[in-house]
C-alpha positions as CSV (number, residue, x, y, z in Angstrom):
1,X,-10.3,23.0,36.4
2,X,-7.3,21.6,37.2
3,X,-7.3,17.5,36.9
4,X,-6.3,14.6,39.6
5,X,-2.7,13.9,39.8
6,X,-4.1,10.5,38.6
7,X,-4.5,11.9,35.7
8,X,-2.4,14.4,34.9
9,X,0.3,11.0,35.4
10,X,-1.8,8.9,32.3
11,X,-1.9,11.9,30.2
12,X,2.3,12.9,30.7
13,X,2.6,8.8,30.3
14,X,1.0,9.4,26.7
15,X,2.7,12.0,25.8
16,X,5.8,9.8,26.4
17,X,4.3,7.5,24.2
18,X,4.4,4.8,27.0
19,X,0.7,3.6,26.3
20,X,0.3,0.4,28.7
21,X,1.0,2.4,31.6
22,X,-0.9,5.2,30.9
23,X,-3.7,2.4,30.3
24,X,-3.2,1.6,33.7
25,X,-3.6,5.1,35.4
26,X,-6.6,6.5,33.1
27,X,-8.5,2.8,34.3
28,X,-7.4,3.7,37.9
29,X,-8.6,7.0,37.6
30,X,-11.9,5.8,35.5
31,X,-12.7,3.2,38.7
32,X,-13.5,6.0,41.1
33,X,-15.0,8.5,38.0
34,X,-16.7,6.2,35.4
35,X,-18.6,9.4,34.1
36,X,-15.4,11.5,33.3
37,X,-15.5,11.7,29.4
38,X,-12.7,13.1,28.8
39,X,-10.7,10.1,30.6
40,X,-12.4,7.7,28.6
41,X,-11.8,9.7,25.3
42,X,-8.1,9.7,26.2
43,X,-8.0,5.7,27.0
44,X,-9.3,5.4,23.8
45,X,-6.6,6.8,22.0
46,X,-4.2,5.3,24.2
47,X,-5.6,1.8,23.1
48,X,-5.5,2.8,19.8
49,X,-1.5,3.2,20.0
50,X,-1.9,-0.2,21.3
51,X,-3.5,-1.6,18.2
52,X,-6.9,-2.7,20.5
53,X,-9.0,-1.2,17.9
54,X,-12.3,-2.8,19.6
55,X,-11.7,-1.6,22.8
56,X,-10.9,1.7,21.9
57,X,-13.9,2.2,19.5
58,X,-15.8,1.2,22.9
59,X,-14.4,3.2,24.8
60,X,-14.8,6.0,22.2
61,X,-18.5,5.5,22.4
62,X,-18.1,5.9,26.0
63,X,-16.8,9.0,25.8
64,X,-19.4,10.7,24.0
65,X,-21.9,9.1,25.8
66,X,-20.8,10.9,28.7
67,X,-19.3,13.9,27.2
68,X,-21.6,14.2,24.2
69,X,-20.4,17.8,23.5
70,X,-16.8,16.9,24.1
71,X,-15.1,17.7,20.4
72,X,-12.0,16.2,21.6
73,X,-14.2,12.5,22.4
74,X,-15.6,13.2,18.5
75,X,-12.0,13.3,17.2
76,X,-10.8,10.4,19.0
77,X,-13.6,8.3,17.4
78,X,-13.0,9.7,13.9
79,X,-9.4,8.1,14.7
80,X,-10.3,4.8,15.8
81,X,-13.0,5.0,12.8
82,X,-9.8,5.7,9.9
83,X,-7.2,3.1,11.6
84,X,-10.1,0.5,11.2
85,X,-10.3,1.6,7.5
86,X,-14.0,2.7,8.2
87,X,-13.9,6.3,6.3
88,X,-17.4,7.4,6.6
89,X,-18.0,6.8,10.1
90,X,-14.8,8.5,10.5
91,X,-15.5,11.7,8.4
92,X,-19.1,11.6,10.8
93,X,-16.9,12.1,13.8
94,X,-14.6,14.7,12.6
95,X,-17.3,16.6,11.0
96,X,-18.9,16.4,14.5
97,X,-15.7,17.7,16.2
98,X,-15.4,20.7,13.6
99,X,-18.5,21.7,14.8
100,X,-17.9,21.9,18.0
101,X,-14.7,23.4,18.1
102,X,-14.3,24.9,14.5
103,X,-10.7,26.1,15.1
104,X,-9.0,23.5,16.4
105,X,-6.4,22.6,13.7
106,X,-5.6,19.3,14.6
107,X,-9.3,17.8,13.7
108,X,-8.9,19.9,10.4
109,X,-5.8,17.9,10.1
110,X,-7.2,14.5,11.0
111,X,-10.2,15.4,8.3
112,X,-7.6,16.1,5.7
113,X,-5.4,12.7,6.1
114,X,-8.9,10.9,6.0
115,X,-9.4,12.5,2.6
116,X,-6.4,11.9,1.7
117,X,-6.2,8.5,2.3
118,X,-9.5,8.1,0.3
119,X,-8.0,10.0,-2.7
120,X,-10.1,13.1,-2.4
121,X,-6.6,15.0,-3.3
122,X,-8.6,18.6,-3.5
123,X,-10.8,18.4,-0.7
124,X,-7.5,17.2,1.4
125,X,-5.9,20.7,0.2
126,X,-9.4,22.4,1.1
127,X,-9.0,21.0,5.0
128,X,-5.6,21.6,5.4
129,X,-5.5,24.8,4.1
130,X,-8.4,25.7,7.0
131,X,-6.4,24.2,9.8
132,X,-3.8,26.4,8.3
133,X,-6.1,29.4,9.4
134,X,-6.2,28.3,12.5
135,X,-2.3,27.9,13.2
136,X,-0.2,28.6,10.0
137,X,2.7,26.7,11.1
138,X,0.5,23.5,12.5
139,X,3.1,20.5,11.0
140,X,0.3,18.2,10.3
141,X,-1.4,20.6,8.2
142,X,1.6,21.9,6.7
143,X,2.5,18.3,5.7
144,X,-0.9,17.3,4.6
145,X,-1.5,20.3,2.3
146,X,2.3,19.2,0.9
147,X,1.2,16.1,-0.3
148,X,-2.3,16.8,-1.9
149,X,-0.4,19.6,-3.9
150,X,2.2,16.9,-4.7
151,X,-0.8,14.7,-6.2
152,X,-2.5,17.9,-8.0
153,X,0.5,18.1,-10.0
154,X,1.1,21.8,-8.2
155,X,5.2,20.2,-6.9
156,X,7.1,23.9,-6.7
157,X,4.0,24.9,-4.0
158,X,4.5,21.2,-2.5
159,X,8.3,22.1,-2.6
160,X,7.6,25.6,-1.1
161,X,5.6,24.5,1.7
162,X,8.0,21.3,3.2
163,X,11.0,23.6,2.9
164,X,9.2,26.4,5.2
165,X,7.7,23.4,7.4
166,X,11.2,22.0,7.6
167,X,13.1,25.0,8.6
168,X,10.5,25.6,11.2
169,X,10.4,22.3,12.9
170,X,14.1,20.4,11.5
171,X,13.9,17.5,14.2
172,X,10.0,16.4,12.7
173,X,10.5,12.8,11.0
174,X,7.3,12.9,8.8
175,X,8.2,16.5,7.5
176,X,12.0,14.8,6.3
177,X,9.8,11.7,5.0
178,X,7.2,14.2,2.7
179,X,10.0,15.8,1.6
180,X,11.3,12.9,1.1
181,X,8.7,11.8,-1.6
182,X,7.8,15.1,-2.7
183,X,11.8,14.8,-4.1
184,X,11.3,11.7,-5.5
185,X,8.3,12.8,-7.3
186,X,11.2,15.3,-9.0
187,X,13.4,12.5,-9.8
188,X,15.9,13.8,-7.0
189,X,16.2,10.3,-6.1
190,X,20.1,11.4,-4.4
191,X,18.6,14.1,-2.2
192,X,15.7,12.3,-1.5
193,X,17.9,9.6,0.5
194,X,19.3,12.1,2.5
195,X,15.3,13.1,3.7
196,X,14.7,9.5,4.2
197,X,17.7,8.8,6.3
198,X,17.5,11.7,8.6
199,X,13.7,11.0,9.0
200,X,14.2,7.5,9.9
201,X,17.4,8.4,12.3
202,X,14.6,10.7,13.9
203,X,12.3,7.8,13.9
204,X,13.8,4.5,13.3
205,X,9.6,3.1,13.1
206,X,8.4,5.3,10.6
207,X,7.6,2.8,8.0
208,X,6.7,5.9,5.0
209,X,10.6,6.5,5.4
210,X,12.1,3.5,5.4
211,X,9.6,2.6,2.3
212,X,10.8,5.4,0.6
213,X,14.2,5.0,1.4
214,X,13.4,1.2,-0.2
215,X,12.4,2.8,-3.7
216,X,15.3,5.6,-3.8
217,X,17.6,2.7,-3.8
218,X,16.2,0.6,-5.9
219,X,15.6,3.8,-8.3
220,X,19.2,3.9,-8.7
221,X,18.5,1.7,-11.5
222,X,17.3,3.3,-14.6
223,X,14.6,0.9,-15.8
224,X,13.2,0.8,-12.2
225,X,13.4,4.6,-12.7
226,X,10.9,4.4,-14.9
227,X,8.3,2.3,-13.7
228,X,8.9,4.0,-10.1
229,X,7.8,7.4,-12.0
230,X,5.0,5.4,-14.1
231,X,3.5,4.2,-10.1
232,X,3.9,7.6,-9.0
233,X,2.2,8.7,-11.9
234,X,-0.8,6.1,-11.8
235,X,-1.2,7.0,-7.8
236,X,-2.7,10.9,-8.4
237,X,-5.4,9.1,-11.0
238,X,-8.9,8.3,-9.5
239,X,-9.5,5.0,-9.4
240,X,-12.2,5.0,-12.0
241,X,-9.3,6.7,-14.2
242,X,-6.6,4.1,-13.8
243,X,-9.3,0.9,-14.3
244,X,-10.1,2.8,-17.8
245,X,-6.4,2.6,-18.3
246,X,-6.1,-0.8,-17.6
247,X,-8.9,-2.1,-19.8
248,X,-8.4,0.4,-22.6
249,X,-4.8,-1.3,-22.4
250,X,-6.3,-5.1,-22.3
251,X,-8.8,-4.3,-25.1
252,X,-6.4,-2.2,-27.0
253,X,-4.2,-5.4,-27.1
254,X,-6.6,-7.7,-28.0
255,X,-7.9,-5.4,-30.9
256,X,-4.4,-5.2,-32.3
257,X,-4.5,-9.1,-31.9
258,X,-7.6,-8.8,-34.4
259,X,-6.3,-6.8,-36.9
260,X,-3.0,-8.9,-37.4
261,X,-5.2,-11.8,-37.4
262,X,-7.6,-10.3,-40.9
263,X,-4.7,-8.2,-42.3
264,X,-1.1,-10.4,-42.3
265,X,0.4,-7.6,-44.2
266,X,-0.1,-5.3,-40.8
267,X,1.4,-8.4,-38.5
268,X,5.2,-6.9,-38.9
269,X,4.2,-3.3,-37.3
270,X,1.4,-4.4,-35.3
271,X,3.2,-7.3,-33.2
272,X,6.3,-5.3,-31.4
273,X,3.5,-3.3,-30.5
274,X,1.6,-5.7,-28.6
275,X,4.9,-7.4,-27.3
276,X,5.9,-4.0,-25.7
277,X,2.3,-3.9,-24.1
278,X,3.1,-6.9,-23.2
279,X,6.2,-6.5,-21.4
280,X,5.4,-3.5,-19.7
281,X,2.1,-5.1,-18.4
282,X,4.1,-7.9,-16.9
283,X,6.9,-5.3,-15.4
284,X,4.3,-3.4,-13.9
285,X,3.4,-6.3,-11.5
286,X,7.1,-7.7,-11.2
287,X,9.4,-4.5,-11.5
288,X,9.2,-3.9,-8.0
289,X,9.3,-7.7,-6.6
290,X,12.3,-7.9,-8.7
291,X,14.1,-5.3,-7.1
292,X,12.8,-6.3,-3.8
293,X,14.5,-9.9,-4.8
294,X,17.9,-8.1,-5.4
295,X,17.6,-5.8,-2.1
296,X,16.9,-9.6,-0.6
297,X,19.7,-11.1,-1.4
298,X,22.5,-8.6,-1.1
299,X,23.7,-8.7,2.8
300,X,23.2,-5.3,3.7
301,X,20.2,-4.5,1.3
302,X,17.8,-7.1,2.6
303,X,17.3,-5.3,6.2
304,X,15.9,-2.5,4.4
305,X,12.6,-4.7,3.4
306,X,9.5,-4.9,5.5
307,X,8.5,-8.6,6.1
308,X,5.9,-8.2,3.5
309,X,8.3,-7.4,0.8
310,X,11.0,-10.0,2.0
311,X,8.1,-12.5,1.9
312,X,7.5,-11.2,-1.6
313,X,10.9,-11.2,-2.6
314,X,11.1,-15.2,-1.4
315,X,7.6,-15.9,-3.3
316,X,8.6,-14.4,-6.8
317,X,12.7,-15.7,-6.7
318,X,11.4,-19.1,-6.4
319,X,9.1,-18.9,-9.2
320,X,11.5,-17.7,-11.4
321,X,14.1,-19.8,-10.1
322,X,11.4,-22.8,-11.1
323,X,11.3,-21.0,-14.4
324,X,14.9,-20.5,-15.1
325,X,15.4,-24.4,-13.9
326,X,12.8,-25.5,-17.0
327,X,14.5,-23.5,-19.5
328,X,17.8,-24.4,-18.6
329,X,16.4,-28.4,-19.2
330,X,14.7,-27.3,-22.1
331,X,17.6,-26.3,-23.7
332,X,20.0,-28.9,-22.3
333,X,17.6,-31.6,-23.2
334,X,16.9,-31.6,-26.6
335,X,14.4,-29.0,-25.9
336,X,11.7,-31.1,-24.7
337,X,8.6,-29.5,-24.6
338,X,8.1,-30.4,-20.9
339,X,10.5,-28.6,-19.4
340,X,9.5,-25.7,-21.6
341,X,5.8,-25.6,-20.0
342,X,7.4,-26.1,-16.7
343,X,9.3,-22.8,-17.5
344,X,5.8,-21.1,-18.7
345,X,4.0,-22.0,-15.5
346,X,6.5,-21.1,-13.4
347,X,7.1,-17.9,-14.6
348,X,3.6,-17.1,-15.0
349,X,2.9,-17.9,-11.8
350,X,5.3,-15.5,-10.4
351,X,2.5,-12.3,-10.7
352,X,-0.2,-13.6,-8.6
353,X,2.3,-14.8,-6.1
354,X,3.8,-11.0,-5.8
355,X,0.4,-9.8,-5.6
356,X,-0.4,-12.2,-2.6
357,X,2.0,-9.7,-0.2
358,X,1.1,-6.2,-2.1
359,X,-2.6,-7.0,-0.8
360,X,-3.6,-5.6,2.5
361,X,-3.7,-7.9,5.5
362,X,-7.4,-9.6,5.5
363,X,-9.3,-11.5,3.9
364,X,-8.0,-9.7,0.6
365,X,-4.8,-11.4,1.4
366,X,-6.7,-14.9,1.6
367,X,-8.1,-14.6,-1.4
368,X,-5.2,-13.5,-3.5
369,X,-3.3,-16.5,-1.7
370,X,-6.6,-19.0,-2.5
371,X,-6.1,-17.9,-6.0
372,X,-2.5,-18.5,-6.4
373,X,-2.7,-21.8,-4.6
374,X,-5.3,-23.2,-6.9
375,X,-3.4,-21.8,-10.0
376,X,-0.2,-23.1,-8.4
377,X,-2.1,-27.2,-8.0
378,X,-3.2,-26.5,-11.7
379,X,-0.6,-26.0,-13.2
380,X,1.8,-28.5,-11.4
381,X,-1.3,-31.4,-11.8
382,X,-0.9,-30.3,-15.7
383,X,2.9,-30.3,-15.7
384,X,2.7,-33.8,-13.3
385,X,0.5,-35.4,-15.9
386,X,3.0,-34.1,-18.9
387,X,6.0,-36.0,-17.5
388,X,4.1,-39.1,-17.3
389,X,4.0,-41.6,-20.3
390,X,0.4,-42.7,-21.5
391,X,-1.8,-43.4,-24.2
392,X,-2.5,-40.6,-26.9
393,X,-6.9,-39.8,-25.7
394,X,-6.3,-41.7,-22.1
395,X,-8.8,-40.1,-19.5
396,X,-5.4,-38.7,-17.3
397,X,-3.9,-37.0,-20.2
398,X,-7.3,-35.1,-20.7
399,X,-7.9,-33.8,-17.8
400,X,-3.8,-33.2,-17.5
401,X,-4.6,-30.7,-21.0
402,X,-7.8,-29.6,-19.3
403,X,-5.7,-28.0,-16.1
404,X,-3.1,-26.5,-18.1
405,X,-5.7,-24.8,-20.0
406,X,-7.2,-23.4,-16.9
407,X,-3.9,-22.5,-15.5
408,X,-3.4,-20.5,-18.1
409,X,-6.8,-18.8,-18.5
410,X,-6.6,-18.4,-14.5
411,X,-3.1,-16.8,-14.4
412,X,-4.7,-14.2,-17.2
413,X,-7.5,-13.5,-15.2
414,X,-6.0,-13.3,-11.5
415,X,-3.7,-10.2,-12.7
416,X,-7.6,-8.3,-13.1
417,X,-8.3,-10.1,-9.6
418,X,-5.0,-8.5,-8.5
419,X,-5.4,-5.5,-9.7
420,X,-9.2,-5.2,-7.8
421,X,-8.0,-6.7,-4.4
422,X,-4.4,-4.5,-4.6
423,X,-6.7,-1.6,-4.0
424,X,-9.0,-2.9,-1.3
425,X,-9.0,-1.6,2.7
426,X,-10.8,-4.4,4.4
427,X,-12.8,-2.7,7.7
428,X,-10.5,-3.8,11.0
């Protein structure tokens, strides 16, 4: 049955990708047929290109309240459901939609990037590969089965299946992007650019791109080289395999810690140990900052941050620029040990303030933010009550030791708050 011209207008509108009008024709069209579930389906996903995530997961509902056999209402739920961070309501839908229409390739593709995004690396591969059967050379699916071979550790299959997807479709921005990072995972950090380029000249608003593009630059140095393949590295782990990492790390530290403290004689082989921990514990939070902050202030560089890492960038170069400031004092001073804790807070303070803009928007933000704004009165209150002159046991100079000690037991603790709210979705 061939639809109203009404119609037929809102659905060529969204294929242009111009969303508020087609808005406007599917409601037209939706005031004269309030019962057509496929219309309402389609608004929905037109409203969910416009970021109105509550009125599209409404007018999802709709749709399959009408049309409860519609497969393609099913999917657009199972949309709404993953871009509100909502995965097993989502999976629901999709699962739903399978069933309906079992060889549609696009809702196997939808059920793969849902897995996907969860981590579920093999049972990505598994949906993929089925919209695969369904149309070998669907670019979603193509893409998709790509990047959970990427994370499996299976890269000259990844490699394989991008260069075939690519020669197939050359114009297809997220095909130049996966290939892209499916480079970089090589350490072809050169040819990897030239993915990144072409993919954002394709699509100057694919943020995957211009993110990658980001760390191919700043890969061009070696030590961020390093970490960059460490990050990678860490990202295929489950997470119940990278928090055993971490705390094996912590408590491996502290145990070395131990043993210098009973056996003196071990103190010369044990401490570069825990000093390289050390380092590379902090470099793991600031590497990337750091480069962010040289990307921010070179000229040309700094357009090539997101507002998120510029924010970053300003956050962590004025910490360290209150650091640097206190050891420049210290040592121009007579080394007074003021300025020397006002170098210790400051640069402490620099890794929860990065982690504040690697959270994701929400209240996971807030809280990281709440945590380094109380660290952050802490430690200045401390510092404050340092610079002031007063009697050895007065009341002030107490509670002046009392905040520094809890500035520096909180800026301990809030990288383990970081390193939980870094890896939280909150539900939109």
């Amino acid at each position: 049955m061939t639809p109203p011209p009404i119609l037929q207008r809102a659905l060529l509108l969204q294929q242009q990708d111009r969303h508020d009008l087609a808005e406007r024709e599917f409601r037209q069209h939706l005031a004269s047929e309030p019962t057509d579930g496929y219309a309402h389906a389609a608004l929905a996903n037109s409203l969910l290109e416009l970021e109105r995530l509550d009125e599209a997961e409404a007018e999802a509902h709709e749709a399959i309240g009408h049309a409860p056999d519609l497969a393609y209402a099913h999917y657009v739920l199972a949309r709404v459901m993953s871009a509100r961070n909502r995965a097993l309501e989502a999976i629901a839908a999709i699962l739903e939609a399978i069933r309906l229409e079992p060889q549609d390739a696009d809702y196997h593709g939808l059920f793969s990037a849902i897995q996907f995004d969860r981590g579920r690396w093999a049972d990505a591969l598994a949906a993929a590969e089925k919209g695969l059967q369904c149309d070998p050379e669907h670019v979603a699916c193509n893409n998709l089965r790509a990047m959970a071979l990427v994370k499996l550790g299976r890269k000259a299959e990844a490699g394989a299946t991008i260069t075939s997807t690519l020669a197939r479709h050359p114009d297809n921005a997220f095909s130049h992007a996966n290939q892209g990072w499916t480079l970089m995972e090589q350490g072809k950090r050169k040819e990897a650019m030239e993915h990144f380029r072409e993919s954002l000249r394709l699509d100057p608003t694919n943020d995957w791109a211009r993110a990658g593009l980001v760390e191919a630059i700043k890969a061009g140095n070696p030590l961020y080289a390093v970490m960059l393949r460490y990050f990678l590295w860490m990202q295929k782990l489950p997470p119940g395999v990278q928090w055993g990492l971490l705390m094996g790390g912590y408590f491996g530290n502290r145990l070395l810690g131990g043993l210098s403290g009973s056996h003196p004689e071990w103190a010369p082989w044990i401490t570069p140990l825990r000093i390289a921990y050390i380092s590379f514990a902090l470099l793991t939070w600031l590497a990337s900052p750091l480069f962010n902050l040289t990307l921010f202030l070179h000229p040309v560089g700094r357009h090539a941050l997101d507002s998120d890492q510029r924010w970053q960038a300003r956050g962590v170069g004025t910490c360290l620029g209150g650091a640097l400031l206190g050891l420049g004092l210290w040592l121009g001073t007579g080394r007074s040990t003021e300025y020397l804790l006002v170098a210790l807070v400051f640069g402490l303070l620099a890794v929860p303030v990065s982690a504040v803009f690697s959270c994701a928007v929400g209240w996971p933000r807030w809280v990281m933010a709440g945590i380094a704004l109380v660290l952050f009165g802490l430690g200045v209150f401390g510092l404050g009550v340092g610079f002031i002159d007063l009697p050895r046991g007065s009341a002030l100079m107490g509670l002046g030791i009392g905040s520094l000690n809890l500035f520096l037991m909180g800026a301990l603790l809030s990288q383990w708050a970081a390193n939980f709210l870094v890896s939280v979705r909150p539900k939109r």
